[in-house]
N, C-alpha and C positions, 0 to 999 in steps of 0.2 A: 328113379334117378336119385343118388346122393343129393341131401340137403347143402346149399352153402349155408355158413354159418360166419355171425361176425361177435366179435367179442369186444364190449369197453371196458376199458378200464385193466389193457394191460399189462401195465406199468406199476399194478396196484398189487397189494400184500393179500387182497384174494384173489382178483384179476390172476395176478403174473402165476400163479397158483395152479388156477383150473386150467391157465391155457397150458402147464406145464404137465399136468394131466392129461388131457385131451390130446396133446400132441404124442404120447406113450398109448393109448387105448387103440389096440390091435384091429376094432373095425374099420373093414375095409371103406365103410360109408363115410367116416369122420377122416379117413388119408385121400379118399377123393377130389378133394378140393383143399387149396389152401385156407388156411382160419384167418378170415379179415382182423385187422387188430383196430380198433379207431383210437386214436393219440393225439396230442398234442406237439410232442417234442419230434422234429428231425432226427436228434442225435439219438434218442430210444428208437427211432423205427429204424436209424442205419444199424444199431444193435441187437434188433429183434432177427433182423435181414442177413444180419452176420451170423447169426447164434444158429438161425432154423432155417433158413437158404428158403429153399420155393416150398415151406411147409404153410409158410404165414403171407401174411399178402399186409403191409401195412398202411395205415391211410391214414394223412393229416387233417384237422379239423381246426379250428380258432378254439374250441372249449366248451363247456357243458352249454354255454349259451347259442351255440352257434347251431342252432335247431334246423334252418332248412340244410345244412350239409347234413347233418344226423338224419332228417326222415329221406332226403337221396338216397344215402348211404344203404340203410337198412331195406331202404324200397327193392334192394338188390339180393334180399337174405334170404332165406328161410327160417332160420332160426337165430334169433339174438341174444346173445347173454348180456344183460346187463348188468355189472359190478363198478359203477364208477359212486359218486356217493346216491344214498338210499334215500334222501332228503328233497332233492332237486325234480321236480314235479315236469317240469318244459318239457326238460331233456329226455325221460321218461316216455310222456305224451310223444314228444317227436318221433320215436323208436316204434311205438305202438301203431303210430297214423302210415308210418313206410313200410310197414308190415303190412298193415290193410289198404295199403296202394300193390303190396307183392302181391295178395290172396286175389283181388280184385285183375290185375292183371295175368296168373296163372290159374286161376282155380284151385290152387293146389293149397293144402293146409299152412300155416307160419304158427309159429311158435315164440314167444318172449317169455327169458327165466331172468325173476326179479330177484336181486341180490335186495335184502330186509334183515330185520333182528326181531329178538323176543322185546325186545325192552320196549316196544310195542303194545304189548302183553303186561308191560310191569304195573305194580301198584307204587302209591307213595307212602307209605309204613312210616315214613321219619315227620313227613309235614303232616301227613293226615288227612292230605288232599282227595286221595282215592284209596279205598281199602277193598281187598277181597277176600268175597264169602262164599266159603270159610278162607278163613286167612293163606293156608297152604293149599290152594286152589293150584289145581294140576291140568294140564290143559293137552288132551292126547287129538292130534290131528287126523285121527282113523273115526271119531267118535262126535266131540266138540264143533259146532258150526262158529269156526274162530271167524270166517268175515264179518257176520252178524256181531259175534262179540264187539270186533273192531267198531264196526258200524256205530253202532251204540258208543263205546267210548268216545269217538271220536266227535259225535256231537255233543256231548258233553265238554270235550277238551280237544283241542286242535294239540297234536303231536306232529313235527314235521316229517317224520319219518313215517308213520301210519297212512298218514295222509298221500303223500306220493303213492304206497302200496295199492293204497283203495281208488286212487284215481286211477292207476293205468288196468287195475281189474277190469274197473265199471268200463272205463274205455276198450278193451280187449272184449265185453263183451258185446260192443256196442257196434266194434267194427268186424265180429268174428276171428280176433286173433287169439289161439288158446295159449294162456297165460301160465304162468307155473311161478308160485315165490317162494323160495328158499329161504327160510324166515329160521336164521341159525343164533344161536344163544352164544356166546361170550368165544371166543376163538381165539386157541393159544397156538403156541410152536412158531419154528423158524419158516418162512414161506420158501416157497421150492421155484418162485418166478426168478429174472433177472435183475430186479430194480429193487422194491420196499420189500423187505424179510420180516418185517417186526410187525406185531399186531398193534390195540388200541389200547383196552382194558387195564390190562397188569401195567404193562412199560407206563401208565401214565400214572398207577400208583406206587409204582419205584421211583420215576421221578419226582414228587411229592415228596416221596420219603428222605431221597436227598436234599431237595431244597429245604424239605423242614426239620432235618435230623429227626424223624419220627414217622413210623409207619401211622399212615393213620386212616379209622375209617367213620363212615357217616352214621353216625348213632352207635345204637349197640350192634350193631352189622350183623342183623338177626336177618335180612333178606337174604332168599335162595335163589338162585339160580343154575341155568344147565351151562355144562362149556363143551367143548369140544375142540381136537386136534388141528392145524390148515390141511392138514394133509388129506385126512377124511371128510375133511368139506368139501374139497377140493373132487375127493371120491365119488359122493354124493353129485354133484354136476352131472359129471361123466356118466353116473347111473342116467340119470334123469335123461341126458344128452342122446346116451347110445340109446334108450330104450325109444327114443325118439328118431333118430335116424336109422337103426336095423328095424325097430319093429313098428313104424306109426304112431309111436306114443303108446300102444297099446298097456292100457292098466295107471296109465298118469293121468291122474284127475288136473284137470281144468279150473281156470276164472275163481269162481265163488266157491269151491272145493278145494281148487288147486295151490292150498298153504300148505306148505309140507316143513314139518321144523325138522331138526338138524341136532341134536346135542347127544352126546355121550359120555355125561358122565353129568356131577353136582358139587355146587362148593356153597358155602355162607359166604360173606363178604367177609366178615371178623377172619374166615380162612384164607382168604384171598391177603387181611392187611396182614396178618402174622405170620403167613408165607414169605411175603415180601419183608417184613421187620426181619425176619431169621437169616433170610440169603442177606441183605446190607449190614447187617451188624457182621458176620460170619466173615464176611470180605470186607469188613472193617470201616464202611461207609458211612457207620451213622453209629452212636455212640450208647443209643438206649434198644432192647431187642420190644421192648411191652408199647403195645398198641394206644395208641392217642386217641381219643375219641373227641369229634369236632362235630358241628351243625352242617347243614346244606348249606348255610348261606358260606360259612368259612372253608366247605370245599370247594364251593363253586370258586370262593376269591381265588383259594391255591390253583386252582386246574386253569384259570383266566393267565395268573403271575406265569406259571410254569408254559401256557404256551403262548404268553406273552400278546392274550389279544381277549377277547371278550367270551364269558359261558353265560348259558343259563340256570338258572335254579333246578328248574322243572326239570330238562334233559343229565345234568350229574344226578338227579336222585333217583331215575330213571335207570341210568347207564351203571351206577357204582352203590346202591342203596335197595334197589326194590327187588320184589320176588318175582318170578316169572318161570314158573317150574314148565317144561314140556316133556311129552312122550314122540316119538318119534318114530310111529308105529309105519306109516306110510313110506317113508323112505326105506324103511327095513324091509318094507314088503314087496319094492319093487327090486328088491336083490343089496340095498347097500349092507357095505358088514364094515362098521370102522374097528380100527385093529390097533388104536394109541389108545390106552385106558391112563386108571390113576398114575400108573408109574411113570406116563408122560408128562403128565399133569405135575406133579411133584415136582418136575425137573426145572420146570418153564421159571420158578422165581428167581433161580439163579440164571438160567439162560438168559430171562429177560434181561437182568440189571450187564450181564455182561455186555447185551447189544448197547441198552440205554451210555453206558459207559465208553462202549466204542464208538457209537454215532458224536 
């Protein structure tokens, strides 16, 4: 029997993504049934309804908080993607506990793919709070027991995004629902959903850049990291998804195995801020093209001012500062082949500032 499947986080810049993928993927298992969509907004689910007719099945919720409608909901699935934020632990758990009320009620296996990131995985290079040794510590998920890594970090230091990952594992194995996180590094390009196009990363160092007339980054922006296309994240699902409704899951690792990263390709941060200096000077935005170098604490003020509400320290040097190299051998092996390299990557400083400027 075809899997049902439900997917949060719609309306979202990977959400609206994968399901835009998923809804193209020629198996017959993934057209079987419509893709539940869980939302908030009426007016995105009368558009989701308008756009994909009886492809999609839409469902409203009150919000991340509104936990017993999410574990109903899911208690209805087979397979859940979750893509809403990576951080929110409840909502999580809830997805996890309606799963293992489905297995419980069917027999039948359930599945939850965890939308997460590398910066999980990062060091703090600029504060000196956590270093890794050797410093360009590479992290291949065919090889590496990254939960363990996690594990450990985490009690050393509570990260909110780690933390939510490692609790719905430990819970997936607790209730027997096999787990899978897509733990993707920096994600650029235009998104292919209906609603949010623009990623996180870049556009909020373009915006920076305009409010400070200066590209700028945190230290000497010697941290590396992976990025990768939305389009081939987006891809990557679909592997995971199809090879889970045509064949059983057969060859996707699970729970305490089941990290699979995501990136294809590498940049420094100093590349990232003088990518961005180059496209705002060029389109005349900002008046100096040479890179500013500031502390954690004065990017964190600028990222708080720019989106007009509160940051942390620890999470900007995290997200915009630290290295977190992956190999992404797992995902390659279950058939993914991403197909945007540098030449897309290169494009993204000017594409972004053109969204940031139109939004």
């Amino acid at each position: 029997m075809a899997p049902k499947i439900l997917l949060t986080g719609p309306t979202g810049y990977i959400g609206g993504s994968i399901l835009t993928a998923l809804l193209a993927s020629p198996s017959e298992s993934l057209r079987s049934h419509p893709i539940t969509c869980l939302l908030r907004s009426a007016s995105a689910a009368a558009t989701l309804t308008a756009t994909y007719g009886n492809r999609v099945k839409p469902v409203l919720y009150e919000g991340l908080d509104d936990t017993d409608k999410t574990t109903a909901v899911a208690s209805e699935h087979d397979i859940v993607i979750n893509c809403t934020v990576g951080y929110h632990t409840p909502s999580g758990l809830a997805l996890i506990r309606g799963l293992g009320q489905r297995k419980a009620a069917t027999g039948q296996a359930v599945w939850y793919l965890h939308t997460s990131g590398t910066s999980n995985l990062g060091d703090r290079p600029v504060s000196g709070k956590y270093l890794h040794s050797p410093a360009d510590r590479e992290f291949d998920d065919a090889v590496d027991d990254v939960y363990a890594y996690e594990k450990t970090r985490e009690a050393a230091q509570l990260y909110p995004q780690r933390t939510t990952e490692l609790a719905v594992i430990d819970l997936g194995v607790e209730l027997g629902v096999s787990t899978v996180v897509i733990m993707s590094p920096a994600i650029y390009g235009v998104g292919t959903g209906l609603f949010n196009k623009m990623s996180v990363q870049v556009p909020a160092m373009v915006r920076m850049a305009l409010m400070m007339d200066r590209s700028v980054v945190i230290g000497e922006g010697d941290g590396v990291w992976d990025h990768v296309h939305v389009e081939d994240t987006a891809a990557l699902y679909r592997v995971v998804v199809e090879a889970i409704a045509d064949r059983g899951g057969e060859g996707v690792p699970t729970g305490k195995k089941g990290i699979l990263f995501g990136g294809n390709g590498r940049h420094s941060w100093r590349d990232v801020a003088q990518g961005v200096a180059d496209a705002c000077f060029d389109a005349g935005k900002i008046t100096d093209s040479t890179v500013l170098t500031i502390s954690v604490a004065d990017a964190t003020k600028a990222a708080a001012a720019e989106l007009n509400g509160t940051m942390d320290e620890d999470i900007v040097e995290a997200g915009l500062a630290s290295n977190s190299r992956t190999v992404a051998a797992v995902a390659r092996r279950l058939g993914w082949v991403p197909t945007r390299g540098e030449e897309y990557w290169q494009k993204t400083f000017a594409g972004d500032l053109r969204m940031v400027l139109e939004k």
